[in-house]
LUMLUMDREN-2810 file (N, C-alpha, C; in Angstrom, 1 decimal):
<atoms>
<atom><aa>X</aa><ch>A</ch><at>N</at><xx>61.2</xx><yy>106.4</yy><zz>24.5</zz></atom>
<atom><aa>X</aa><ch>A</ch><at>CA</at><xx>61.1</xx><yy>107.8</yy><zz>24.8</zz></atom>
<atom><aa>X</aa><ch>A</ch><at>C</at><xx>60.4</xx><yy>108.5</yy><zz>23.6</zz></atom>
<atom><aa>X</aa><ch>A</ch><at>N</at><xx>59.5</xx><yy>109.6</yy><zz>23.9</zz></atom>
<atom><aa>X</aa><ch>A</ch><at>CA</at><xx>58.9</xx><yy>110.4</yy><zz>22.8</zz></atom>
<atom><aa>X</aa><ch>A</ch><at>C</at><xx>59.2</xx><yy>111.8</yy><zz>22.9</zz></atom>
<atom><aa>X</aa><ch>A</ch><at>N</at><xx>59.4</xx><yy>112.5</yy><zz>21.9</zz></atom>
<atom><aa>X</aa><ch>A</ch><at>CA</at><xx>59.5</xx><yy>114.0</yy><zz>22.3</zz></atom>
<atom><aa>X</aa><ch>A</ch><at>C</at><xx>58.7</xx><yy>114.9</yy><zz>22.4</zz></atom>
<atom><aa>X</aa><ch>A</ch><at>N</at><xx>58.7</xx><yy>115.9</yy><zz>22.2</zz></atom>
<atom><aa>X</aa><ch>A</ch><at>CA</at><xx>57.7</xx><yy>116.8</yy><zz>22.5</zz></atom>
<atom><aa>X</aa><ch>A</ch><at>C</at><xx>56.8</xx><yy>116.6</yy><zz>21.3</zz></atom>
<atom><aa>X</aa><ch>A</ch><at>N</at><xx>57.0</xx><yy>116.5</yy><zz>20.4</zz></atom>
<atom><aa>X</aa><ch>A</ch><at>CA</at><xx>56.4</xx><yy>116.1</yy><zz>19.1</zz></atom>
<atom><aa>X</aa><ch>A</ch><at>C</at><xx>55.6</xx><yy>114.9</yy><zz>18.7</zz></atom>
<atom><aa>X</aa><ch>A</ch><at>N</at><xx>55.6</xx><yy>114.0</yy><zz>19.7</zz></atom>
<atom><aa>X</aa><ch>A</ch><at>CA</at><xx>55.0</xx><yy>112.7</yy><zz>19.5</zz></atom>
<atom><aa>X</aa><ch>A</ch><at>C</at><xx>55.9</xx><yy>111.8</yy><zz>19.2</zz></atom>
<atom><aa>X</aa><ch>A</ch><at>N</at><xx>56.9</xx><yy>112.0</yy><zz>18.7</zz></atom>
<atom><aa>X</aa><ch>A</ch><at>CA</at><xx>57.6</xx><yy>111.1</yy><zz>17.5</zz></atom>
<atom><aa>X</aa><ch>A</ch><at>C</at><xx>58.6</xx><yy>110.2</yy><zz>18.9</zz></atom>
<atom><aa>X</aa><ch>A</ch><at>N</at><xx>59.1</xx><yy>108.7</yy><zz>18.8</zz></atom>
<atom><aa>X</aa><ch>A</ch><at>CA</at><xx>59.8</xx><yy>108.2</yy><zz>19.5</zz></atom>
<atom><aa>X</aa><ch>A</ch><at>C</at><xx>61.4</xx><yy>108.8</yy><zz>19.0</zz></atom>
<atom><aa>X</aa><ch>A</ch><at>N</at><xx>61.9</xx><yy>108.6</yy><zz>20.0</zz></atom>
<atom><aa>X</aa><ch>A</ch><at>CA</at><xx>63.7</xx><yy>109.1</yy><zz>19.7</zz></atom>
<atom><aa>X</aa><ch>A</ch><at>C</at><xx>64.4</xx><yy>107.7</yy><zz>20.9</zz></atom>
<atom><aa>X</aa><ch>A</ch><at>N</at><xx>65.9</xx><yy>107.5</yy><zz>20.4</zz></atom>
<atom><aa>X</aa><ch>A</ch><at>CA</at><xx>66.6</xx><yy>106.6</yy><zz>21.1</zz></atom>
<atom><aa>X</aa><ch>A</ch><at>C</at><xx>67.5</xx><yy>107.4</yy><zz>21.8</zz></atom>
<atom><aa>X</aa><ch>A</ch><at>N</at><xx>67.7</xx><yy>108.9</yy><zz>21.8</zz></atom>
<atom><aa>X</aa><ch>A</ch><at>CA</at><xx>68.6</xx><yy>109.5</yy><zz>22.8</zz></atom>
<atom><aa>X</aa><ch>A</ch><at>C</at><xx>67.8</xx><yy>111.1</yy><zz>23.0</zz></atom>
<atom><aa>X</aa><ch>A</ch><at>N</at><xx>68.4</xx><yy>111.5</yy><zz>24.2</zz></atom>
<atom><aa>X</aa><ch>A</ch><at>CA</at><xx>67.7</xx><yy>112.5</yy><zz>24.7</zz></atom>
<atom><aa>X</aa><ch>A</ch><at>C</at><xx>68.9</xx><yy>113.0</yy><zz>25.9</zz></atom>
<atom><aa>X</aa><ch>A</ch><at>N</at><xx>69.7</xx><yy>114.6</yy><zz>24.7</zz></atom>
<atom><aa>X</aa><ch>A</ch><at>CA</at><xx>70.4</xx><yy>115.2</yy><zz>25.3</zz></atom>
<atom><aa>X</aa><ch>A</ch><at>C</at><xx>69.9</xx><yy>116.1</yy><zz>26.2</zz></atom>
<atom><aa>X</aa><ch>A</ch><at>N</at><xx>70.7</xx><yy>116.9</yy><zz>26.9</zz></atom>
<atom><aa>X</aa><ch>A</ch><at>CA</at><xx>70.7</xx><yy>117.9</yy><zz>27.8</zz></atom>
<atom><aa>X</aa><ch>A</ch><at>C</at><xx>69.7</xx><yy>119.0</yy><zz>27.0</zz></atom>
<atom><aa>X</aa><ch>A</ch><at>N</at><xx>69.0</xx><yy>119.0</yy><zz>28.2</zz></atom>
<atom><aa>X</aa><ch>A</ch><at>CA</at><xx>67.6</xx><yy>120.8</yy><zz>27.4</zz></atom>
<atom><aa>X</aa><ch>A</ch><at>C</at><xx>66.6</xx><yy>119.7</yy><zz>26.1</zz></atom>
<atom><aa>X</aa><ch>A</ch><at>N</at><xx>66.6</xx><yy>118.5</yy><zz>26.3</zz></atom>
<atom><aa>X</aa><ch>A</ch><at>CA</at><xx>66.3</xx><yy>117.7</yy><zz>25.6</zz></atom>
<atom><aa>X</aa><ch>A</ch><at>C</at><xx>64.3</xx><yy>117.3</yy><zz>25.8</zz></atom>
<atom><aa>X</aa><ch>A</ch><at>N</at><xx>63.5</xx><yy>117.6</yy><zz>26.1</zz></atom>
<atom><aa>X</aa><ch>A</ch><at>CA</at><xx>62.6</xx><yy>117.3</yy><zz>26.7</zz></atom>
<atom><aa>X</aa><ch>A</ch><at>C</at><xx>61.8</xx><yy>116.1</yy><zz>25.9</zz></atom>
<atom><aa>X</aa><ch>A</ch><at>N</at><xx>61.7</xx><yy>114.8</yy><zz>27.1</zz></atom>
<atom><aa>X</aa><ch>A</ch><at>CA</at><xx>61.0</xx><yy>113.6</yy><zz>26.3</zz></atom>
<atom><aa>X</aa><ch>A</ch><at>C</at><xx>60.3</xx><yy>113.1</yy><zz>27.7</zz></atom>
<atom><aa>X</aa><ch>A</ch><at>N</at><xx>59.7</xx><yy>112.7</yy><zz>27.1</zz></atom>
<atom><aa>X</aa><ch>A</ch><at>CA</at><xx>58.4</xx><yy>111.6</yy><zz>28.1</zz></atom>
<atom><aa>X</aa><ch>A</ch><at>C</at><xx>58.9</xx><yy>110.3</yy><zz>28.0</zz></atom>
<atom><aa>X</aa><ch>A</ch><at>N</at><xx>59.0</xx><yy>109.5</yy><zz>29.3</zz></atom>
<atom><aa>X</aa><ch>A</ch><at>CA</at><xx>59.9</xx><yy>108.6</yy><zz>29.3</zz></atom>
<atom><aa>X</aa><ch>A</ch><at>C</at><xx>58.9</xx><yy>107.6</yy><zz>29.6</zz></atom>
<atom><aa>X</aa><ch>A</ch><at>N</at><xx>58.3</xx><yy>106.2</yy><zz>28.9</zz></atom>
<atom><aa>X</aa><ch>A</ch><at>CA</at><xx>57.5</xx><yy>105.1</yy><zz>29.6</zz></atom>
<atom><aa>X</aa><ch>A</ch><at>C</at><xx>57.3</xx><yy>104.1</yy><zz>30.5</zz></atom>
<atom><aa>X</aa><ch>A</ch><at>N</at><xx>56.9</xx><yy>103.7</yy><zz>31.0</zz></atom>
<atom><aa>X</aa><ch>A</ch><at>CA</at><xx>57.3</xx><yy>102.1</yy><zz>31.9</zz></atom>
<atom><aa>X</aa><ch>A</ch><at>C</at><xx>58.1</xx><yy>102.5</yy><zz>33.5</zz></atom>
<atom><aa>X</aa><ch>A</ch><at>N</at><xx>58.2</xx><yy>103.8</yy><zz>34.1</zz></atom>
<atom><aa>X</aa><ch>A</ch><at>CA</at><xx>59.0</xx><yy>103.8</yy><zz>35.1</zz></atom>
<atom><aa>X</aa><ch>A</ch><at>C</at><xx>58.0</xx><yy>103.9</yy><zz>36.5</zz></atom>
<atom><aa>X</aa><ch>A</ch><at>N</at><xx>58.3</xx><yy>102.9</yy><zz>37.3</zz></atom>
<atom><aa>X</aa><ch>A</ch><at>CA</at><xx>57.8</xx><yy>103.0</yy><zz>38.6</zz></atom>
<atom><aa>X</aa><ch>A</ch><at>C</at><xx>57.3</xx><yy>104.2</yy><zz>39.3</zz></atom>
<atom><aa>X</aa><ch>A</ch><at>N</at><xx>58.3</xx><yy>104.9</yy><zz>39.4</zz></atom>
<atom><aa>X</aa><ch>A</ch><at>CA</at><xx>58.6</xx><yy>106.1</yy><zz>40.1</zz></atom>
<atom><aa>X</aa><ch>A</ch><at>C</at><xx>59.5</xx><yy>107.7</yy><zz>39.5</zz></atom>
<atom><aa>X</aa><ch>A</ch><at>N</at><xx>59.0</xx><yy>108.2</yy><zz>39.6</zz></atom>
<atom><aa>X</aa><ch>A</ch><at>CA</at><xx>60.1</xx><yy>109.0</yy><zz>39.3</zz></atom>
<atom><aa>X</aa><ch>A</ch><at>C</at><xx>61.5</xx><yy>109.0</yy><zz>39.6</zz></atom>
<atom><aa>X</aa><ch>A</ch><at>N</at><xx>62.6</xx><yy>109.6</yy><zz>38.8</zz></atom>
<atom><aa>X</aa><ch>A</ch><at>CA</at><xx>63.9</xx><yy>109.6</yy><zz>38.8</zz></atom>
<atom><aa>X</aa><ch>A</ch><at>C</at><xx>64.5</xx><yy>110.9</yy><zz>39.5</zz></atom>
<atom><aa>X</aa><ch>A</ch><at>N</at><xx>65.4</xx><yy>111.0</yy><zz>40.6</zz></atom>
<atom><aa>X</aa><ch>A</ch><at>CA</at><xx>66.1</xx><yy>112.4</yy><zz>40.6</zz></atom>
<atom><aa>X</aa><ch>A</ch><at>C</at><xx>66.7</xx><yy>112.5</yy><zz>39.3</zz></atom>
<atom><aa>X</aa><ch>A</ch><at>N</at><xx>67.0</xx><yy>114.3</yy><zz>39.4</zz></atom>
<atom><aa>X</aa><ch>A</ch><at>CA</at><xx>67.5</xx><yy>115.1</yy><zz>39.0</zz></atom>
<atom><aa>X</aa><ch>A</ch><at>C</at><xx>69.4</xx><yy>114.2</yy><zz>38.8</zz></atom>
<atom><aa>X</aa><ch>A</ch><at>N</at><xx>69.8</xx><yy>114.0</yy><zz>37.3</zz></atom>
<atom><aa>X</aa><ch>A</ch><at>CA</at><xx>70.8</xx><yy>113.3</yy><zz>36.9</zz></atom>
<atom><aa>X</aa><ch>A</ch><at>C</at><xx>70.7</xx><yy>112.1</yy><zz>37.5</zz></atom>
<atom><aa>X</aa><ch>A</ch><at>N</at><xx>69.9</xx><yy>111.2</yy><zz>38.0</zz></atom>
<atom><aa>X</aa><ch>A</ch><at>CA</at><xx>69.9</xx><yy>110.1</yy><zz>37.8</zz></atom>
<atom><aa>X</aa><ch>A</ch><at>C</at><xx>70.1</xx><yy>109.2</yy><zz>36.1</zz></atom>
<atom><aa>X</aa><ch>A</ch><at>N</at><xx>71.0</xx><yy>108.7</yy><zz>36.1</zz></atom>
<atom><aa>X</aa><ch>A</ch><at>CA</at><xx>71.4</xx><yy>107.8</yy><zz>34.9</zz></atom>
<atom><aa>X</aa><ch>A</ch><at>C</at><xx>70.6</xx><yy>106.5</yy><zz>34.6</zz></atom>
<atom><aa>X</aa><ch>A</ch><at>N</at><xx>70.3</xx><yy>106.1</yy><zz>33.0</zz></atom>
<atom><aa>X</aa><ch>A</ch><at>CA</at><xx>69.3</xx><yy>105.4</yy><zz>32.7</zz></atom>
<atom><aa>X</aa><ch>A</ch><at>C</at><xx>70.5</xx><yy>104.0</yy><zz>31.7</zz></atom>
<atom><aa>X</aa><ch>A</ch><at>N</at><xx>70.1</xx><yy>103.0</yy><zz>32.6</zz></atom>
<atom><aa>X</aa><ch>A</ch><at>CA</at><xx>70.9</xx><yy>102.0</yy><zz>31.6</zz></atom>
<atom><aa>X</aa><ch>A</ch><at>C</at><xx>69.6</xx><yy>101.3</yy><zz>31.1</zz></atom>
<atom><aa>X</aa><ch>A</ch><at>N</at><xx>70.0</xx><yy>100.6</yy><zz>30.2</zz></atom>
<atom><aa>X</aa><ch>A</ch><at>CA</at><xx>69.5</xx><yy>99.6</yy><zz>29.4</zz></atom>
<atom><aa>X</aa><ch>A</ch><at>C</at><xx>69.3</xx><yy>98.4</yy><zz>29.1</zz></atom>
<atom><aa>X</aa><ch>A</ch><at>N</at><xx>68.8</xx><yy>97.2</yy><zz>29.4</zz></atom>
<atom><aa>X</aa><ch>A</ch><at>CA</at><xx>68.7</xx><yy>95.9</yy><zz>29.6</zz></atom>
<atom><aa>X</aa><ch>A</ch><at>C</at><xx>68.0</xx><yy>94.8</yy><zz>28.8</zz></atom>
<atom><aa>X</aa><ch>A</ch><at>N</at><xx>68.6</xx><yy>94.2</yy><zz>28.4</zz></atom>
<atom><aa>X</aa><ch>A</ch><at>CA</at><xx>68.0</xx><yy>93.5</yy><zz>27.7</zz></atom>
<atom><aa>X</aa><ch>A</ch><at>C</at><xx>66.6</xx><yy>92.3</yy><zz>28.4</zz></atom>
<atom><aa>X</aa><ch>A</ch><at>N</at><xx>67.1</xx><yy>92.2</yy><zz>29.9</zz></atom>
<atom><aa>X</aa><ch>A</ch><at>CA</at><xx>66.4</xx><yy>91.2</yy><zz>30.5</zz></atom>
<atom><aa>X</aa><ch>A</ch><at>C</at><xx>65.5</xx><yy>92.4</yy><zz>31.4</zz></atom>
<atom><aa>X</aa><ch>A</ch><at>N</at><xx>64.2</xx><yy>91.9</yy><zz>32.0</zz></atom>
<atom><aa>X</aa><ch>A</ch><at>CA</at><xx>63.6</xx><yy>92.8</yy><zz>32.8</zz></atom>
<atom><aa>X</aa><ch>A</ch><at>C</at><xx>64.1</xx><yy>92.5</yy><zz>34.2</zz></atom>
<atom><aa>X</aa><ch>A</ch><at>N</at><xx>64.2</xx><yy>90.9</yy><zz>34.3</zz></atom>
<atom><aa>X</aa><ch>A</ch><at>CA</at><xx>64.9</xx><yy>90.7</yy><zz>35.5</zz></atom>
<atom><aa>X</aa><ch>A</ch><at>C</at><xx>65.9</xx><yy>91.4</yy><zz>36.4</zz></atom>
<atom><aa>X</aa><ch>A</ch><at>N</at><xx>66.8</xx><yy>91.1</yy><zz>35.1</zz></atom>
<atom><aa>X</aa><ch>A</ch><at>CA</at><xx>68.3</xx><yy>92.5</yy><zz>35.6</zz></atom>
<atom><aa>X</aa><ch>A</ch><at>C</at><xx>68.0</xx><yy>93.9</yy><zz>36.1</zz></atom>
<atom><aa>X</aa><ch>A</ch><at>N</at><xx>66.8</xx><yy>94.3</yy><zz>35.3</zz></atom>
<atom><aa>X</aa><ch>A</ch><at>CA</at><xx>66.3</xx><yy>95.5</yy><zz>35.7</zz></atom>
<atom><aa>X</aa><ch>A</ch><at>C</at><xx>65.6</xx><yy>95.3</yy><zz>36.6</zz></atom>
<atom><aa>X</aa><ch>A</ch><at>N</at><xx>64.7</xx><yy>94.6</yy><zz>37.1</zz></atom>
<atom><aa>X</aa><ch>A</ch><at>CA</at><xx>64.3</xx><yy>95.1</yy><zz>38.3</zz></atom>
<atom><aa>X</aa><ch>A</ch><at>C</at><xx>65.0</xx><yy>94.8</yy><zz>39.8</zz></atom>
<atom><aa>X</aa><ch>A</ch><at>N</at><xx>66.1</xx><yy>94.0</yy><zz>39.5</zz></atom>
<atom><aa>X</aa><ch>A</ch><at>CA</at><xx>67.2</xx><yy>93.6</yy><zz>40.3</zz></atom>
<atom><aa>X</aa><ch>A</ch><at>C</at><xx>67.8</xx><yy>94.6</yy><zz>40.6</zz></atom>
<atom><aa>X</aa><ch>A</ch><at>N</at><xx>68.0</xx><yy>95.4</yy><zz>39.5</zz></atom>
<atom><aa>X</aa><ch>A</ch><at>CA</at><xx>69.0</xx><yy>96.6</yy><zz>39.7</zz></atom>
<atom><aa>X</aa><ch>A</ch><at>C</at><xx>68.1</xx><yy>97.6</yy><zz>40.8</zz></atom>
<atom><aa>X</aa><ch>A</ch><at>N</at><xx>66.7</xx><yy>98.0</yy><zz>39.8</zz></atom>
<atom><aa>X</aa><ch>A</ch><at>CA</at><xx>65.9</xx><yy>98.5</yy><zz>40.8</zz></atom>
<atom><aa>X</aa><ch>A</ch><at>C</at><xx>65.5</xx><yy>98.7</yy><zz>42.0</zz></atom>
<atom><aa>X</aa><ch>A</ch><at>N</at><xx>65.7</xx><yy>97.7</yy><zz>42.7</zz></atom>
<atom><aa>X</aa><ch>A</ch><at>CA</at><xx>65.2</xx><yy>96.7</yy><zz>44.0</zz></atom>
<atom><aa>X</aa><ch>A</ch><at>C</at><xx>66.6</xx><yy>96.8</yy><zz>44.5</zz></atom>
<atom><aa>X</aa><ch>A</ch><at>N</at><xx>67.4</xx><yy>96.8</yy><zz>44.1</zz></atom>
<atom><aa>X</aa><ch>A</ch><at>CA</at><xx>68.8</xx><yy>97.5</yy><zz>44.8</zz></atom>
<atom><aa>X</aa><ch>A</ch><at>C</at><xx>69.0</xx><yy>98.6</yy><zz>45.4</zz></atom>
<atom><aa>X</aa><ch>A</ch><at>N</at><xx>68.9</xx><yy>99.3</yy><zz>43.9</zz></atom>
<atom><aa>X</aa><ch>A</ch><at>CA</at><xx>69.1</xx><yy>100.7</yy><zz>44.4</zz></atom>
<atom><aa>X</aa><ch>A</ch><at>C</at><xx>67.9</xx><yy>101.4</yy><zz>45.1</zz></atom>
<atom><aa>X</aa><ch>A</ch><at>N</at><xx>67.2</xx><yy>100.9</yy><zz>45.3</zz></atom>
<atom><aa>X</aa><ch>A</ch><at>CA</at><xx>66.0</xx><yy>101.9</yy><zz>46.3</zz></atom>
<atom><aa>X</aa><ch>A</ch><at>C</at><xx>66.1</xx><yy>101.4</yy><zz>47.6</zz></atom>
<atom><aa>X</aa><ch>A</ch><at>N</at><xx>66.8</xx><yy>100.4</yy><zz>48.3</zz></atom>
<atom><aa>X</aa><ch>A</ch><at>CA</at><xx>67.2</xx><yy>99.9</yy><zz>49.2</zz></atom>
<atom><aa>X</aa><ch>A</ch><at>C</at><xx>68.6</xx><yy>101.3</yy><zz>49.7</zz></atom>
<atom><aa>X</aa><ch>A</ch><at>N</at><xx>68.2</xx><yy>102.1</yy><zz>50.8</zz></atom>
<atom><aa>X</aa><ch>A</ch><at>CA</at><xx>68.9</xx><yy>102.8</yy><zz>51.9</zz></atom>
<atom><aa>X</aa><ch>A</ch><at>C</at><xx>70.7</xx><yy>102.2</yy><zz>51.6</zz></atom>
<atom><aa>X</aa><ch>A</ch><at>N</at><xx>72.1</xx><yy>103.2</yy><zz>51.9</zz></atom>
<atom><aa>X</aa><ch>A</ch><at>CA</at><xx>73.2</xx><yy>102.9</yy><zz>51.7</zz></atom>
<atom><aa>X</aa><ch>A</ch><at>C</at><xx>73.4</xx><yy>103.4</yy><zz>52.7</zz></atom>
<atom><aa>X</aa><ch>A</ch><at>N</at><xx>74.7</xx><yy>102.9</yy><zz>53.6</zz></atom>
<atom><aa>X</aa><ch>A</ch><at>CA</at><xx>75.4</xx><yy>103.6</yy><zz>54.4</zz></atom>
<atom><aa>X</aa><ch>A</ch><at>C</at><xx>74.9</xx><yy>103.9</yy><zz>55.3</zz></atom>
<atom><aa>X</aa><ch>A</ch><at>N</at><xx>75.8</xx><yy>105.5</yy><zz>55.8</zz></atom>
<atom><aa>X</aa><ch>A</ch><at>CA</at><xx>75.0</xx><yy>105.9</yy><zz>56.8</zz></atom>
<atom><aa>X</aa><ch>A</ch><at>C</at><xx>73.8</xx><yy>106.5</yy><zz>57.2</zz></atom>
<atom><aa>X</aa><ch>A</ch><at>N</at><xx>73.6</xx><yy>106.7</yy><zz>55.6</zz></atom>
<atom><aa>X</aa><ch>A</ch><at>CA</at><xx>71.7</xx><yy>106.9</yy><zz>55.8</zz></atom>
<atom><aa>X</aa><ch>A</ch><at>C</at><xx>70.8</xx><yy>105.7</yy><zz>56.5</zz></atom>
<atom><aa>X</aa><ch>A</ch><at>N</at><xx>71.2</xx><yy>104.3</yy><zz>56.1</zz></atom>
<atom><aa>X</aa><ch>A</ch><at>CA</at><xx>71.0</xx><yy>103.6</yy><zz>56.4</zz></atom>
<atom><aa>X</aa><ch>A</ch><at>C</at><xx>70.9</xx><yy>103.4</yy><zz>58.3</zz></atom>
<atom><aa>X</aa><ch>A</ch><at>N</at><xx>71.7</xx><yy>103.8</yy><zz>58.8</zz></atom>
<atom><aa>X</aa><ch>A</ch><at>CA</at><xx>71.9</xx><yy>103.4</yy><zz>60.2</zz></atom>
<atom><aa>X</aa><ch>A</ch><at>C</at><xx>71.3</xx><yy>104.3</yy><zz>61.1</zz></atom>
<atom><aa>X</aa><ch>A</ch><at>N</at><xx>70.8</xx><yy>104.1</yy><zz>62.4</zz></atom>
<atom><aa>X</aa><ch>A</ch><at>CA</at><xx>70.2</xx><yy>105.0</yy><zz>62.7</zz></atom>
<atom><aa>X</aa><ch>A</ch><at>C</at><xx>70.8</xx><yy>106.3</yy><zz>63.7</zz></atom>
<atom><aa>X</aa><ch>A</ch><at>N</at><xx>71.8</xx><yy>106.8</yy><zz>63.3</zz></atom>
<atom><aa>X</aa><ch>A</ch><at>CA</at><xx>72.4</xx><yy>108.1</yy><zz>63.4</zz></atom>
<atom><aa>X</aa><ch>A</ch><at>C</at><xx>71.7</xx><yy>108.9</yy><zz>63.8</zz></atom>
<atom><aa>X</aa><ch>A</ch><at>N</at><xx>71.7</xx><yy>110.2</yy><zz>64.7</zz></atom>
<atom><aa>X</aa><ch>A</ch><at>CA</at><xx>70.6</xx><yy>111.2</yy><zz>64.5</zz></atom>
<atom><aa>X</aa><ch>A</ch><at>C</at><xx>71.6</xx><yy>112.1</yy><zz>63.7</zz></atom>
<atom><aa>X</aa><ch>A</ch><at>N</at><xx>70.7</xx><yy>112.7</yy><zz>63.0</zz></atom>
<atom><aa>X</aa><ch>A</ch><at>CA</at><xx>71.2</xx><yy>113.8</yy><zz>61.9</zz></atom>
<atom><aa>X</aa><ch>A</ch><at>C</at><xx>71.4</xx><yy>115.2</yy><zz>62.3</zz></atom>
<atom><aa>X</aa><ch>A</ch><at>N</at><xx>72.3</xx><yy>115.9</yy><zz>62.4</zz></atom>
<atom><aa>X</aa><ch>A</ch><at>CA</at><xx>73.1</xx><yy>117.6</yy><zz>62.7</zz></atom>
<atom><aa>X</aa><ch>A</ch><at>C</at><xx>73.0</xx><yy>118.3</yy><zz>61.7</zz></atom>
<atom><aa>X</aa><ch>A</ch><at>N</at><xx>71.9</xx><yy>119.3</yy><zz>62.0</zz></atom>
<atom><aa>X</aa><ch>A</ch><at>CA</at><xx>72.0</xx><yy>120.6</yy><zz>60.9</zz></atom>
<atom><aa>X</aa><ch>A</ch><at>C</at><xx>73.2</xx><yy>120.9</yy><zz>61.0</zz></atom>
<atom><aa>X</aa><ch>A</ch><at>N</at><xx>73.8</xx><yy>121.6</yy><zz>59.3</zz></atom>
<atom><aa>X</aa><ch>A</ch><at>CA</at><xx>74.5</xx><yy>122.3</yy><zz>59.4</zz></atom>
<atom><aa>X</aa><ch>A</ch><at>C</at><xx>75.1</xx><yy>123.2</yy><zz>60.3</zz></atom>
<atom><aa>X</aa><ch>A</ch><at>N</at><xx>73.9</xx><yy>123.7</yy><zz>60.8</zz></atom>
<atom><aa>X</aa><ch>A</ch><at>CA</at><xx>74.1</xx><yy>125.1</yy><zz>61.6</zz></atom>
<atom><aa>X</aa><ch>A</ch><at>C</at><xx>74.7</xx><yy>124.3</yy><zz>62.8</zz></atom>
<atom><aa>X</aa><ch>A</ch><at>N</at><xx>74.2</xx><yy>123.3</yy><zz>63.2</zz></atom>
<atom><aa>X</aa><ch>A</ch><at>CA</at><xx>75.0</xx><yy>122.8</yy><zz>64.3</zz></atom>
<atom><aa>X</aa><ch>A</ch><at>C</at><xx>76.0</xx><yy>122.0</yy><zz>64.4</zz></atom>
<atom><aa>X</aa><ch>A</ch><at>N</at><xx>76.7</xx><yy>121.4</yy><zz>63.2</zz></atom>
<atom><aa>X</aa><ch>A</ch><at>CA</at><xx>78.0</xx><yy>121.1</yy><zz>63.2</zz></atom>
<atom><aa>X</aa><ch>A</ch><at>C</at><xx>79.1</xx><yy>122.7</yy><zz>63.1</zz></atom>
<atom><aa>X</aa><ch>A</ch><at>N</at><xx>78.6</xx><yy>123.2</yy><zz>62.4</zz></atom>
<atom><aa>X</aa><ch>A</ch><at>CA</at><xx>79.2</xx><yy>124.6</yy><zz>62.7</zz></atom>
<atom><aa>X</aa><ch>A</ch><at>C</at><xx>79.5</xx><yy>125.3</yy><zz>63.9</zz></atom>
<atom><aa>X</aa><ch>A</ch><at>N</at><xx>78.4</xx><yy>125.1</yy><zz>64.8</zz></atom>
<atom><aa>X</aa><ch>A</ch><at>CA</at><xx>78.7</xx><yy>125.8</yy><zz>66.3</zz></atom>
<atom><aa>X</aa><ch>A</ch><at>C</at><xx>79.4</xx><yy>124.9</yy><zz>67.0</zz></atom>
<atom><aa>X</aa><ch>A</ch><at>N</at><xx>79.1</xx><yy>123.7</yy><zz>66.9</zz></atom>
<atom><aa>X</aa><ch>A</ch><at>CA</at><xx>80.3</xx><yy>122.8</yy><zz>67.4</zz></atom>
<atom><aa>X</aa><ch>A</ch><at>C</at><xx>81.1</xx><yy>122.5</yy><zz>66.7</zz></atom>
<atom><aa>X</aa><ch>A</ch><at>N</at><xx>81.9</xx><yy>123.3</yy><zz>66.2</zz></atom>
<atom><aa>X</aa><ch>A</ch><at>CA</at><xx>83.3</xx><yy>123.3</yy><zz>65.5</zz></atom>
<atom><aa>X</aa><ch>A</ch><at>C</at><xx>84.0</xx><yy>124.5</yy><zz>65.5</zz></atom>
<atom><aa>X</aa><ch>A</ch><at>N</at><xx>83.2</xx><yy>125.5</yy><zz>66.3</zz></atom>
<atom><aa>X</aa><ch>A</ch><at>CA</at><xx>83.2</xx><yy>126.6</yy><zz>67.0</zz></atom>
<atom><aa>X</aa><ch>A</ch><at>C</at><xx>83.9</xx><yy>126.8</yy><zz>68.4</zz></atom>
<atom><aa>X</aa><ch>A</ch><at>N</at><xx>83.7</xx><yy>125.9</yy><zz>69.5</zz></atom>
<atom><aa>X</aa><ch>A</ch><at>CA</at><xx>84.0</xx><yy>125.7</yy><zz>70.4</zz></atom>
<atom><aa>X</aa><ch>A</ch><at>C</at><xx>85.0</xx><yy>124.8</yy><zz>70.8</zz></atom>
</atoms>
């Protein structure tokens, strides 16, 4: 990680602004960063988690709010 300054740093608090290297893709908002010694593990991990969970996963149709509301209305 480097900061706004150029300089590298090993942690990076809240309101903290650093440029982060090597990542595929961007990260959401509080997405958590572990550490690994192996790349393997890491891209294991990777390749996991961008893989669909649950019921996002299945093919459900999806209810606006506004319409679980009106049917919980009646």
């Amino acid at each position: 990680m480097i900061n706004d300054r150029g300089d590298r740093v090993e942690e990076a608090l809240p309101s903290f602004p650093v440029e982060v290297l090597g990542l595929g893709e961007l990260p959401q908002a509080g997405d958590e960063f572990e550490v690994f010694t192996d790349e393997k593990q890491a891209r294991a991990l990777a390749a996991e988690r961008s893989q669909p969970h649950g019921s996002i996963a299945s093919n459900k149709p999806w209810l606006p709010a506004v319409s679980l509301w009106a049917k919980s209305q009646n």
